[in-house]
N, C-alpha and C positions, 0 to 999 in steps of 0.2 A: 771180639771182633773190632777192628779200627779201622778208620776209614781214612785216608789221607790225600790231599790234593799238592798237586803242582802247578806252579802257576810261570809262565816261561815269558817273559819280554825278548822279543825279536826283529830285531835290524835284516831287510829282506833287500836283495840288490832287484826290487821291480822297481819297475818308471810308472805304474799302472794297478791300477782294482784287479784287473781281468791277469795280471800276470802275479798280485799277490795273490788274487783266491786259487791259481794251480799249484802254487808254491805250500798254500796252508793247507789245502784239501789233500796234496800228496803226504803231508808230514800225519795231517791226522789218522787218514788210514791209515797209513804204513806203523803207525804205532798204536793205533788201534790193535792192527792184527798181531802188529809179533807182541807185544807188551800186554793186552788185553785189559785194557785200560778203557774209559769212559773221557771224551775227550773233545774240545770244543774252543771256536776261538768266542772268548766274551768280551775283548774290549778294542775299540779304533779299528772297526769293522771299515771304517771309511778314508784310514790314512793307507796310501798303499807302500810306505817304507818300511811301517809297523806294523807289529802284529802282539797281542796279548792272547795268550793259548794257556788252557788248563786241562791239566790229566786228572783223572781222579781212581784212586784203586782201593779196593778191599780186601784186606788182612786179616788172618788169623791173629798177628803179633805188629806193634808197631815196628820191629825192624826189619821185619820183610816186606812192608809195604813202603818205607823210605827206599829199602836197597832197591827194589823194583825200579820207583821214579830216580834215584839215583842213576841209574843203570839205563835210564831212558835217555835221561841229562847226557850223558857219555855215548849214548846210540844216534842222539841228535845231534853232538857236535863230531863226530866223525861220519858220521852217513851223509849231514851238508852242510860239507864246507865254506858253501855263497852267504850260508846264514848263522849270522853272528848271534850267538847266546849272549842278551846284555846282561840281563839277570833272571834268577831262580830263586822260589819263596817254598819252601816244601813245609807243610804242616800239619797237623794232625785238627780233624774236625769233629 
């Protein structure tokens, strides 16, 4: 069993709290449900340009649990386009 996390840094085009938290709340769901992931923003809850968001999934094997967050990475920069991937840390815990 392995457990692996993502941790996504994101450039968001709000001017606003209230327009970043619809911006993070619809990515979490939405990859909540189709990815079935555990998923949460943990860091600069209070800057509304950023955003720090973690996935977390569990595998049978670590390379279906990368290709998953991989696969997320790729479903998150085509599904929105407003918001820029800075960076991606994927690992194994």
């Amino acid at each position: 069993m392995r457990v692996y996390t993502a941790i996504f840094q994101l450039h968001l085009p709000s001017r606003s709290l209230k327009g970043k938290r619809s911006i993070v709340k619809s990515i979490l769901a939405r990859a909540r449900s189709r990815f079935n992931v555990a998923a949460a923003e943990v860091d600069r809850q209070d800057e509304h340009g950023t955003a720090i968001i973690a996935f977390v999934t569990v595998a049978e094997n670590g390379l279906q649990a990368r290709r998953l967050l991989e696969e997320l990475e790729a479903w998150l920069v085509d599904e929105r386009p407003d918001v820029d991937v800075a960076a991606v840390e994927i690992e194994e815990r």
